[in-house]
N, C-alpha and C positions, 0 to 999 in steps of 0.2 A: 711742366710735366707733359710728357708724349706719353703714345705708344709703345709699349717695350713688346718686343717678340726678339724669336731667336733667327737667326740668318737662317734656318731652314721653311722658315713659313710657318714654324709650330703655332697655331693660335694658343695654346696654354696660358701662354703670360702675356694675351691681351690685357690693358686697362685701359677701358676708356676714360675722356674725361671731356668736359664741356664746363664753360664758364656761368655765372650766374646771369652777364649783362648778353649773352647770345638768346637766351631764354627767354626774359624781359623782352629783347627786340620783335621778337615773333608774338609774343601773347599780348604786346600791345600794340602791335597793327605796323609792325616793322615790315618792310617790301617783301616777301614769301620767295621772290625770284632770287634775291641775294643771299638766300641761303640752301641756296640745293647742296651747295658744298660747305661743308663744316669748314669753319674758319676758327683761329683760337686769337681772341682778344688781352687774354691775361685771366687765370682765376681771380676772383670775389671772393673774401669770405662770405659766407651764407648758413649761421648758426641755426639748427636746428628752432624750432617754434615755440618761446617760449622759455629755452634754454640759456645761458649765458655762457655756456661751452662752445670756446670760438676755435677748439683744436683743429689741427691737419685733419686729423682722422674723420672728424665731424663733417668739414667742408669737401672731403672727396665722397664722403658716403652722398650727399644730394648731385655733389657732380657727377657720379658716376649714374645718377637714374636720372638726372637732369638732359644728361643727352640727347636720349632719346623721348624729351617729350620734345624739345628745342628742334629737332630736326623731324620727328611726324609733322611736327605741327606747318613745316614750310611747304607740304604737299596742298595746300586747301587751295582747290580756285573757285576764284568770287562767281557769286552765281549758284556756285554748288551746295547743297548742307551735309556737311562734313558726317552731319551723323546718320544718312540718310544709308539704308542697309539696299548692298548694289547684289547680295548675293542672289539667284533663282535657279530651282531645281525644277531642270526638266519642264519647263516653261509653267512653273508655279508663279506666281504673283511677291514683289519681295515683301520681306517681314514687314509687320507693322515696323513706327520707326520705336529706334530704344530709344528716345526722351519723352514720349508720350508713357511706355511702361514705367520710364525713374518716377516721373509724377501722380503715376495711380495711386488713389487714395490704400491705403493699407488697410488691413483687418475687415474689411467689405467682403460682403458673399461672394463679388466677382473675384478678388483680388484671392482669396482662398482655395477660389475655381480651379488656379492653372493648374495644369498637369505637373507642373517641376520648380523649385523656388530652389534657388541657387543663395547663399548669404557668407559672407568672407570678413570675420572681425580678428581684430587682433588680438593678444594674450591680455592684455590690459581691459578688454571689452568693447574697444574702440572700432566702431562701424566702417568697415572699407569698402564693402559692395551690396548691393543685391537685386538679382534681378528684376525684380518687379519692386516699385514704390520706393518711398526717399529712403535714405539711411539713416538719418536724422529720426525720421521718423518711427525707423523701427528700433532705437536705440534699446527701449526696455525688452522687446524680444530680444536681440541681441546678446542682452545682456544674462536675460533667462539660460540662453544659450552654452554662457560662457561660466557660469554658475553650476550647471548639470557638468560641465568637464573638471572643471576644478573638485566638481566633490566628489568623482570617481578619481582623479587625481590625488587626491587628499586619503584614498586608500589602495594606492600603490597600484590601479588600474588604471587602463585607458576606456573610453567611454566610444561602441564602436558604430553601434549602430539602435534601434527604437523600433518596434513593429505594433503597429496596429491594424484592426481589419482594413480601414481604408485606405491608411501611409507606411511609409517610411520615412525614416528619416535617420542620415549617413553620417557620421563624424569622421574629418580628418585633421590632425593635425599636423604642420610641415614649419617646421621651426618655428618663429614667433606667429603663425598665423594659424589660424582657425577656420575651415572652410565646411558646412553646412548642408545639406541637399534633401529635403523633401517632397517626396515624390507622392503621387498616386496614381502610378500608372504600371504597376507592379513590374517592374524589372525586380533583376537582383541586386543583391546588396550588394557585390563585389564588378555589375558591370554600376552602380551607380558609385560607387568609390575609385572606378576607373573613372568617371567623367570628371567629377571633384578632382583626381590626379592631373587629367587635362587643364582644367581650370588653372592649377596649380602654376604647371609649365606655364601657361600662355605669360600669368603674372612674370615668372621670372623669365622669360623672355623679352620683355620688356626691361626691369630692371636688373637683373641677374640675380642671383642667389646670393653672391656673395656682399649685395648692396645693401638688399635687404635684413639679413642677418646684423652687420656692422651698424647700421640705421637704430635698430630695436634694441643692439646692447647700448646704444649710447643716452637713446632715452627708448622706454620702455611703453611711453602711452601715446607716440609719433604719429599723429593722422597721414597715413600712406597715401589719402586720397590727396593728398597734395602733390605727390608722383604719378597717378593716376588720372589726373583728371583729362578728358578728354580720351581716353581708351578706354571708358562705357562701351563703348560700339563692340569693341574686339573682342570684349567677355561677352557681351551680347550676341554676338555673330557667333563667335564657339558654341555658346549652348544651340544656337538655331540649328549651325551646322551637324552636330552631335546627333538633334533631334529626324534632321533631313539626311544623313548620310550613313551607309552602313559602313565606312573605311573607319572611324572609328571603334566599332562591334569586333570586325574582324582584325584590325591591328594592321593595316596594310592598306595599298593605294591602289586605286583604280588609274591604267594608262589611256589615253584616248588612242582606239583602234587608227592604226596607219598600216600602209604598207613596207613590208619591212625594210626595204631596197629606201625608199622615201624618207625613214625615220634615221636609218646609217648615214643616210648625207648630211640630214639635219646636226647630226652627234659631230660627224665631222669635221660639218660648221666650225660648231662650237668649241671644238676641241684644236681650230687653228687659233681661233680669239682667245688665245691666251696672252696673261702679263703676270707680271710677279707679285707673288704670295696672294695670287688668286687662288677661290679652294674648291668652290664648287660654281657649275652654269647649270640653269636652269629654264628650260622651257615651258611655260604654261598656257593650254589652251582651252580656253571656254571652263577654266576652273576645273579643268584637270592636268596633269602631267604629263607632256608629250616626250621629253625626254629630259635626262640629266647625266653631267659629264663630272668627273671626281679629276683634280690634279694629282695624280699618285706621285711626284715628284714632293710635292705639298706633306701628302696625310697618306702614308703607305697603309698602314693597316687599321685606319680609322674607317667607320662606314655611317654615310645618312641613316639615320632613324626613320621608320613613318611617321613615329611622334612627332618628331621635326617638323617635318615633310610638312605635315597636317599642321601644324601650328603657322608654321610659314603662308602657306596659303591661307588658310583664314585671316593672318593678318593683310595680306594684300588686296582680300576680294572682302572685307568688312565695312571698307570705308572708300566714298569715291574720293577723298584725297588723294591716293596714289594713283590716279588718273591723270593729275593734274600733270604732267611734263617727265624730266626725270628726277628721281626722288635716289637720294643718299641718304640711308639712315642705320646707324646700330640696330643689331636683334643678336639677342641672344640664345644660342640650340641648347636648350638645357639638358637633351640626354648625348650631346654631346661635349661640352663644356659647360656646366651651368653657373660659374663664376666669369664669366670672361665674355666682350662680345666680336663678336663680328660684325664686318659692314657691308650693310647691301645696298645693290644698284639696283632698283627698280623702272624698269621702263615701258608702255605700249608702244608694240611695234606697226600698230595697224588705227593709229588714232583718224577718226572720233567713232568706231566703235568699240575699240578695246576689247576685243577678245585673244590675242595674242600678248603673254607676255614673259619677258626677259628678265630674270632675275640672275645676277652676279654676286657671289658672295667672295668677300675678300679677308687677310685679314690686316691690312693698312688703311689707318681713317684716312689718310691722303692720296688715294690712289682715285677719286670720283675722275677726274680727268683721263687718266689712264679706261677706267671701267667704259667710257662714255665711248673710246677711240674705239671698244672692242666692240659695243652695240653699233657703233659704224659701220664697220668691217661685215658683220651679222647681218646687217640691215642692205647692205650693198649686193652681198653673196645672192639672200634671201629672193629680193626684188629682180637681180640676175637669173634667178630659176624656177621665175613667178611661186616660190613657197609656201608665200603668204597669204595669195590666192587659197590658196588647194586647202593649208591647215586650218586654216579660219572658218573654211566651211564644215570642217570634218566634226564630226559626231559618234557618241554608241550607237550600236546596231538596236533595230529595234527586235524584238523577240521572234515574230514573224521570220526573221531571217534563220532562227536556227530550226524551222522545221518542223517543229514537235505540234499536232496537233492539242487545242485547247490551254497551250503553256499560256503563263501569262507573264510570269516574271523570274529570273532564274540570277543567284549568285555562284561563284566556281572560285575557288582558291586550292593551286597545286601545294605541295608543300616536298615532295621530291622531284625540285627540279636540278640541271648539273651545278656542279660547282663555279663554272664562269659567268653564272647568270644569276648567282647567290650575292643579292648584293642590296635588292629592296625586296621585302614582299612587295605581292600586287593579287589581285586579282580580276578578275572579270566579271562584269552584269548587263543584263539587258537595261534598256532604257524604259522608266515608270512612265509606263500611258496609261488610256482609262482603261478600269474605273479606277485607276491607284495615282491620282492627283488630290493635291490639296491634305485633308485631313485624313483622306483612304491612304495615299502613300504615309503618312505616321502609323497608321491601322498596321497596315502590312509588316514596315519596320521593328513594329510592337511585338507582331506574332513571331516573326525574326529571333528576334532578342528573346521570346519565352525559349524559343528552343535551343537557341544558344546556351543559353542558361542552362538546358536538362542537360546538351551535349558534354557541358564544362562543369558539371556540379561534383563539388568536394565529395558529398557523401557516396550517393550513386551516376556515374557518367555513363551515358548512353551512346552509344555510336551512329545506331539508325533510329528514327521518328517517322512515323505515319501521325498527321493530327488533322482533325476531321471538323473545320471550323463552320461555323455560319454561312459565308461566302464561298467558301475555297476548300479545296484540301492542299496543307501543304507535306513536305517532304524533306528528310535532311539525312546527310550521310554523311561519317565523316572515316576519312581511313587515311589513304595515302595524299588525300584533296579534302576539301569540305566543299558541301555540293547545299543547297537551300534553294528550293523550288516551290 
């Protein structure tokens, strides 16, 4: 079994596939370096757990989510803990790690404390994530859980959401899976039903939508964490990120200030390193987006998502795995394709600090060779016009720069810009200094999101907001931009 696509590059009718004894080689201590590049041995059958259904269809459903844990997993270097969270905002400190949160004891006053509990079981009741404490452990919540939907189900309703003075708590369901969110830290229901969406993608970016679906018709009470294991981090890193970043809120990316003469050569670059049925380049610096190149030869009237976008990057800055050299591995853009994957090239171009990196998306699993020749090329140009110098230093502007006395921190999103530049959102922020580090920059993001919320409310939306808080007064506009100061 290969790859089927159409001689135009369509990724549509990607399938991936990976064999069972590629898998095994890696999770039992097989050499990490002999698999940067997907190699195909022969499929295994590999029956579902339990099952004695040894059909086609059964052994491609793990093969197809099998891939990509067989190829993360070749990113680890010794030395490093794979689970160790590499992200930092604005020179915050990184998260605690997530295997210190899986092991929190459950039902504890601490454990009740957190601000947001994230829980992901399946239709059958079966425990697939959660962010804080085991799942094993919280099986009988869980199950509580799965209980309250069924019995709105059982009268022809969906079960949407739970309000009480102190919580919330969010239902979604997305084919066989059930995804959870209790909160108390009063957002809205519908930005906290956007993040469970997030959560959503990240999952089927990993193993696609259409693996998981075919997985649950074949047995119905499937432990998914057996696909899952070892991408804790990347749902972990998502909610951190969700929690520290406003490009979430707003639906749209922040780009790292260059100048523009500087940023057109870079695109350039990137835009001679091309090879076939390559689809997208991507530059990333310091965990933001410095630029990105579309083959329109490839994917004429397709366009990158931010949901993507943002998905993407969480996966590459969640785990110091993809530090470790260059990394080939499936991902799937679920608001672009969410049945099918692509494969990316992951590489640092500035190692052993790794803040520049190159991401290649293609849609041939055999092209890591080809992808490698093009980071050459990139790497040669780069170093020829010291680039890498200059963008590795580069940073947001601090607030200071824009002038305004007393500002302390300001977001801007245009929304009529021309047509040729209609292609991501984006917008612009200052850089969170004090006093908005640590738990004040959450503070801040918090008061954010209330006004958000009043600007976008179903019943009454507001345009302009004066709010008069404890620390601050903030400010929000929204017309032909949306402006949050």
């Amino acid at each position: 079994m290969g790859l089927q696509r159409k001689t135009n590059g369509d990724a549509s009718n990607s399938t991936p596939v990976a064999s069972k004894k590629e898998v095994q080689h890696i999770l039992t201590g097989g050499d990490p370096n002999e698999m940067y590049k997907i190699t195909h041995t022969g499929d295994e059958s590999d029956p579902l757990e339990g099952s004695t259904d040894s059909s086609t269809e059964a052994d491609n459903s793990l093969q197809d989510c099998g891939e990509s844990v067989s190829v993360r997993a070749c990113g680890t270097v010794k030395g490093q803990d794979e689970g160790q969270s590499v992200r930092q905002a604005d020179g915050d400190s990184p998260s605690p790690s997530p295997i210190c949160n899986h092991e929190e004891e459950v039902l504890t006053d601490s454990w009740r404390g957190h601000r947001k509990h994230v829980f992901i079981l399946s239709e059958a009741g079966k425990p697939i994530y959660s962010r804080y404490g085991n799942e094993e452990a919280l099986s009988t919540t869980m199950g509580v859980m799965m209980a309250l939907v069924s019995f709105v189900q059982s009268g022809d309703d969906n079960i949407r959401s739970i309000h009480s003075d102190d919580h919330t708590v969010v239902f979604m369901q997305q084919g066989p899976l059930v995804l959870v969110l209790v909160s108390n830290n009063k957002q809205s229901k519908q930005q906290l039903h956007s993040e469970l969406l997030y959560v959503y993608y990240q999952i089927v970016s990993m193993l696609t939508q259409a693996s998981i679906n075919r997985i649950f018709e074949q047995k119905k009470n499937y432990d998914l964490r057996r696909l899952l294991a070892g991408c804790e981090t990347i749902l972990d890193g998502l909610l951190d990120f969700m929690d520290t970043d406003p490009s979430f809120l707003l639906s749209a990316v922040q780009c790292l200030p260059l100048p523009p003469s500087l940023r057109n050569s870079i695109s350039q670059t990137l835009q001679r390193a091309i090879t076939p049925n390559m689809v997208f380049s991507l530059l990333i610096v310091n965990d933001q987006l410095l630029t990105i190149v579309q083959e329109r030869t490839v994917l004429e009237d397709a366009r990158l998502k931010p949901t993507d976008l943002l998905l993407m990057l969480n996966f590459i800055t969640s785990s110091s795995a993809f530090r470790g050299g260059e990394i080939w591995t499936p991902i799937c853009l679920p608001l672009f394709n969410s049945d099918c994957y692509f494969y990316a090239y992951i590489a640092y171009l500035d190692p052993p600090d790794c803040t520049v990196c190159l991401l290649l998306i293609s849609t041939d699993r055999n092209a890591f060779y080809a992808m490698a020749e093009c980071k050459r090329k990139i790497e040669e140009n780069f170093r020829a016009q010291n680039v890498l110098d200059v963008i590795s230093k580069a940073q947001s502007y601090h607030v200071s720069h824009v002038g305004v006395p007393d500002l302390r921190h300001f977001m801007y999103m245009p929304f009529n810009i021309p047509d040729r530049h209609d292609k991501l959102p984006q917008f612009s922020s200052s850089l969170m200094e004090e006093p908005y580090m640590g738990l004040e920059r959450t503070r801040l993001l918090d008061l954010y999101r209330h006004m958000h919320s009043q600007i976008h409310s179903t019943t009454q939306p507001l345009k302009i907001i004066y709010h008069v808080a404890p620390r601050e007064v903030l400010f929000a506009w929204v017309g032909a931009f949306a402006l949050f100061i």
